[in-house]
C-alpha positions in Angstrom: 79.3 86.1 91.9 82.9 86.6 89.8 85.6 88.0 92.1 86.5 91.3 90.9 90.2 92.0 91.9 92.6 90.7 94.1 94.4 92.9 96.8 97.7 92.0 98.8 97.8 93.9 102.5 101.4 93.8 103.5 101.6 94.4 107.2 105.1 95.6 109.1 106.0 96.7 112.1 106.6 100.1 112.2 110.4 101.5 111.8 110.6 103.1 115.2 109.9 99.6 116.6 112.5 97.0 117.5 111.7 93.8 115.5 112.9 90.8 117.8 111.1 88.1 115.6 113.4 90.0 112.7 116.5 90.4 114.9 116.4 86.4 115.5 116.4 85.9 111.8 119.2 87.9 111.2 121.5 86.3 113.8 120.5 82.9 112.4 121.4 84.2 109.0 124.9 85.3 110.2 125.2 81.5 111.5 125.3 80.2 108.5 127.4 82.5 106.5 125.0 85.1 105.6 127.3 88.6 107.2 126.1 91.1 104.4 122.5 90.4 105.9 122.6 94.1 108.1 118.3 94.0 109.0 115.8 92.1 108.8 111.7 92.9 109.2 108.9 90.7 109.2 105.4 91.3 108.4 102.2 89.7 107.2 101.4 89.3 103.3 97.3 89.0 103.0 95.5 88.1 99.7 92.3 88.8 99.4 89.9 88.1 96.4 87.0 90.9 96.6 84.0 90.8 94.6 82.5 94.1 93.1 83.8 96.0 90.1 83.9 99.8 91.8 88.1 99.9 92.5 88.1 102.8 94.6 85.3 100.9 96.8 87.3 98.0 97.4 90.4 99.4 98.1 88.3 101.3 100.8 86.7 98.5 102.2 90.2 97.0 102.2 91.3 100.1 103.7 89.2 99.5 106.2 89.5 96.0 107.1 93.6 96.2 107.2 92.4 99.4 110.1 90.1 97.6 111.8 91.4 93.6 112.1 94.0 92.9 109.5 97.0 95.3 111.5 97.4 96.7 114.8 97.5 100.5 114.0 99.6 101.1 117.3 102.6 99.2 116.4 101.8 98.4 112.1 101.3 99.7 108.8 100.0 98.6 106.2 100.0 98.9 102.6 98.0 97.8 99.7 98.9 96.1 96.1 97.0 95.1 93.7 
């Protein structure tokens, strides 16, 4: 069974939220010189290889999984690249 495409799920916090994990970076980044660094986010970056050939299938299926396990739809999104 070939795969038939690859999909990337890039998960974020959501821009309302404080990112603390992202704030840290930051302030480690201005320790070593970085100062034009104003923000910094971090996410999750999922590849997934899906087998089928029916695009608009996958990406719901994708769709679906990013809904259901992949992101926390309380505090995430997500978005999907090909």
């Amino acid at each position: 069974e070939g795969i038939g495409m690859k999909l990337e799920v890039i998960v974020t916090l959501r821009p309302s939220l404080n990112d603390a994990q992202g704030d840290v970076v930051r302030k480690a980044l201005h320790n070593l010189g970085y100062q034009e660094v104003e923000q910094v986010r971090i996410g999750k970056f999922i590849e997934l290889e899906i087998a089928g050939d029916d695009r608009a299938a996958i990406e719901q299926r994708v769709r679906e999984m990013a809904e259901r396990l992949l992101s926390n739809p309380i505090i995430e999104d997500f978005r999907l690249r090909s």
